[in-house]
Backbone bond lengths (Angstrom), bond angles and torsions (degrees), N, CA, C in turn:
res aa  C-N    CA-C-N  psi(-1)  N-CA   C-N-CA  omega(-1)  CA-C   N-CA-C  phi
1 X - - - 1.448 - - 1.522 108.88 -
2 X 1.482 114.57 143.77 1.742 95.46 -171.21 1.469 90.53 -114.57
3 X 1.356 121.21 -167.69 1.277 146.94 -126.36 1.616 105.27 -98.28
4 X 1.081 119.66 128.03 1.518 114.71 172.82 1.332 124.54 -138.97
5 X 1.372 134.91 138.35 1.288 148.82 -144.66 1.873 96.74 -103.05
6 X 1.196 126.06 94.02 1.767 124.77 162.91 1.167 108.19 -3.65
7 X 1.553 84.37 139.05 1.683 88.85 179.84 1.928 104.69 -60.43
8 X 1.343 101.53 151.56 1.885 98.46 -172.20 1.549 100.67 -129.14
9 X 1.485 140.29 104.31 1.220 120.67 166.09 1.918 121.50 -38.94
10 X 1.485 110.51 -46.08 1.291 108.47 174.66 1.543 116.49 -52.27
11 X 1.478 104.08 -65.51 1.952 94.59 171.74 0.940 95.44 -46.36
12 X 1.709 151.68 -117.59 1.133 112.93 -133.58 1.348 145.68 -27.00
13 X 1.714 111.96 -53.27 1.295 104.24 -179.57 1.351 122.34 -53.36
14 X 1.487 126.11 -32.64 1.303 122.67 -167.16 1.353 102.33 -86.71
15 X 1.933 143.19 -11.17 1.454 114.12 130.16 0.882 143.54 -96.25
16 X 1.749 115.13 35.43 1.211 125.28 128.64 1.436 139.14 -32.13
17 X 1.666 84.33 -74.86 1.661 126.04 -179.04 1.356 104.83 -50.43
18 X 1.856 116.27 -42.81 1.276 101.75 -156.45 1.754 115.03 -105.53
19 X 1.851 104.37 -5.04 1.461 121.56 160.17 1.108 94.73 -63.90
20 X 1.561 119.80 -72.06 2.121 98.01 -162.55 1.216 121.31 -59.41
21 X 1.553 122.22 -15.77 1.458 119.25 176.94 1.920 117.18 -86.85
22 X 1.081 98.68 21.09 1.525 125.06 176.53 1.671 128.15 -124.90
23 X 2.148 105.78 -11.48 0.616 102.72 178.38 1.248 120.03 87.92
24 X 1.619 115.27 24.73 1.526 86.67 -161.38 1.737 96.21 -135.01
25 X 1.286 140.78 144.60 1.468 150.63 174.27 1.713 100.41 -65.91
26 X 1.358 114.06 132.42 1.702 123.48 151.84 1.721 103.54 -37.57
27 X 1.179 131.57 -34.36 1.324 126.12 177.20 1.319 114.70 -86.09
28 X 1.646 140.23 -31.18 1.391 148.90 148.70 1.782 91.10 -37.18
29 X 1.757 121.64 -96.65 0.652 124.10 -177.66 1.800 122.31 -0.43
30 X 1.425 97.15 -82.74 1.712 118.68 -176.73 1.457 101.15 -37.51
31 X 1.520 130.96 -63.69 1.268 130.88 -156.37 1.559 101.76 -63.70
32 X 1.655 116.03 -48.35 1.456 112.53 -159.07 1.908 103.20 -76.97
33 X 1.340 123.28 -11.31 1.427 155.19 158.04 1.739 95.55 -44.91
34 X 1.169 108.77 -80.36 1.474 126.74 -177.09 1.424 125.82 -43.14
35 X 1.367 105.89 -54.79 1.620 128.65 141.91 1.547 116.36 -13.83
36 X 1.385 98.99 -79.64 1.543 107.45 179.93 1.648 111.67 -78.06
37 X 1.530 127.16 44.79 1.084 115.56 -172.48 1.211 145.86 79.93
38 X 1.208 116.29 -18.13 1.764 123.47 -171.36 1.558 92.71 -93.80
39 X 1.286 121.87 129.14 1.455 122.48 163.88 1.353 97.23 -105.85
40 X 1.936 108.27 94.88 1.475 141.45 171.52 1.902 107.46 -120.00
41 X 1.329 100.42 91.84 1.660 101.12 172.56 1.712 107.40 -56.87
42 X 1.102 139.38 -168.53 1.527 165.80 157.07 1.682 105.65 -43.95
43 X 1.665 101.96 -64.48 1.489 130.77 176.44 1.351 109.47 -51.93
44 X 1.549 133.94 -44.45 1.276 140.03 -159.14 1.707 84.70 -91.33
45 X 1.263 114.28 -41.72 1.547 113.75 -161.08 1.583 95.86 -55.17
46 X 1.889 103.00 -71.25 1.640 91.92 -173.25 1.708 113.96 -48.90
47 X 0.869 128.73 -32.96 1.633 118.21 -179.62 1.425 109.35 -42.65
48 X 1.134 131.32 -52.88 1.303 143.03 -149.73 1.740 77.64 -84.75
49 X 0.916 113.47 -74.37 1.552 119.10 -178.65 1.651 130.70 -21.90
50 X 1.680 100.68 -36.62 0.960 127.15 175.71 1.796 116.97 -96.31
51 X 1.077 105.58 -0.16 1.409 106.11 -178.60 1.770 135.29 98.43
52 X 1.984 97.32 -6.20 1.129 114.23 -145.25 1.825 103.48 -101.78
53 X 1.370 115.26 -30.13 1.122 131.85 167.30 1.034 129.10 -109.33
54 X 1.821 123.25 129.05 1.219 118.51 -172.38 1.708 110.48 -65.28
55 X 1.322 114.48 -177.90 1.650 114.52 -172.94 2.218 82.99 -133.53
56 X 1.263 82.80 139.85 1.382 97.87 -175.34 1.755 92.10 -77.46
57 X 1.452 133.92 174.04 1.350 139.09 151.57 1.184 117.23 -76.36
58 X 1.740 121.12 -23.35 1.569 95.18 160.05 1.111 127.99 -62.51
59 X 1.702 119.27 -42.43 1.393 136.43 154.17 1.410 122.42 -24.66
60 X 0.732 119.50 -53.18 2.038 141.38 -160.76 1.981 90.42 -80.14
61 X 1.520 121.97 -46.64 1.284 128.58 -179.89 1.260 102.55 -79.17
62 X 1.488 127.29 -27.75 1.397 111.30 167.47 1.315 125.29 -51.60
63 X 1.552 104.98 -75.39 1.330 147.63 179.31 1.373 75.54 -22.80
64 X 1.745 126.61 -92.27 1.465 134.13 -153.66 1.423 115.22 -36.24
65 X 1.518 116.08 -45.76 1.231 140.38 163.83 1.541 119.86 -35.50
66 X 1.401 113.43 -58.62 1.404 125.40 171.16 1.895 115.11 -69.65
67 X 1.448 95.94 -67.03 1.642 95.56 161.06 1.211 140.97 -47.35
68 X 1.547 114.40 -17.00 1.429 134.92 174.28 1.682 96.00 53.78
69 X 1.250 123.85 36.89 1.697 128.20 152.46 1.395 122.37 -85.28
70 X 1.019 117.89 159.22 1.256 124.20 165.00 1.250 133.09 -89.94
71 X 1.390 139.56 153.34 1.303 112.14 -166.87 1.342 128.28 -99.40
72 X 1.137 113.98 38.89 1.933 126.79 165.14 1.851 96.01 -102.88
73 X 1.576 102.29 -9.35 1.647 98.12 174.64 2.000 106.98 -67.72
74 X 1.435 88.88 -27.74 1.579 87.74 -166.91 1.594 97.27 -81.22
75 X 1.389 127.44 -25.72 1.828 107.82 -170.58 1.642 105.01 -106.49
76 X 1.490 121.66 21.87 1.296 124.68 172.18 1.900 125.12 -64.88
77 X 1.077 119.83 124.86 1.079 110.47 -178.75 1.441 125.48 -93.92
């Protein structure tokens, strides 16, 4: 099983913050997510989004990957 970061209300919000500032739907998100391996539905997405589900580090390297952020984008307050 690999490595996962607590669920964080802040990560979420900031890929929140940084999907809509890309333009992009929790369902955009999920599919291009899926793509690279992570089996993350819409549902799993808002969780994480919401604070409620942890995000694995493959996940978290996806996400960055797709968002083209860096990752002090994810612990910004």
């Amino acid at each position: 099983m690999g490595q996962s970061i607590k669920a964080d209300k802040n990560i979420g919000e900031n890929i929140r913050k940084w999907r809509n500032a890309k333009g992009m739907t929790q369902e955009q998100l999920s599919a291009q997510l899926q793509v690279c391996g992570c089996d993350i539905s819409r549902g799993t997405l808002a969780k994480i989004e919401a604070g409620i589900r942890h995000i694995s580090v493959k996940e978290l390297n996806a996400v960055k990957a797709i968002l083209d952020i860096a990752y002090d984008d994810f612990f910004t307050q």
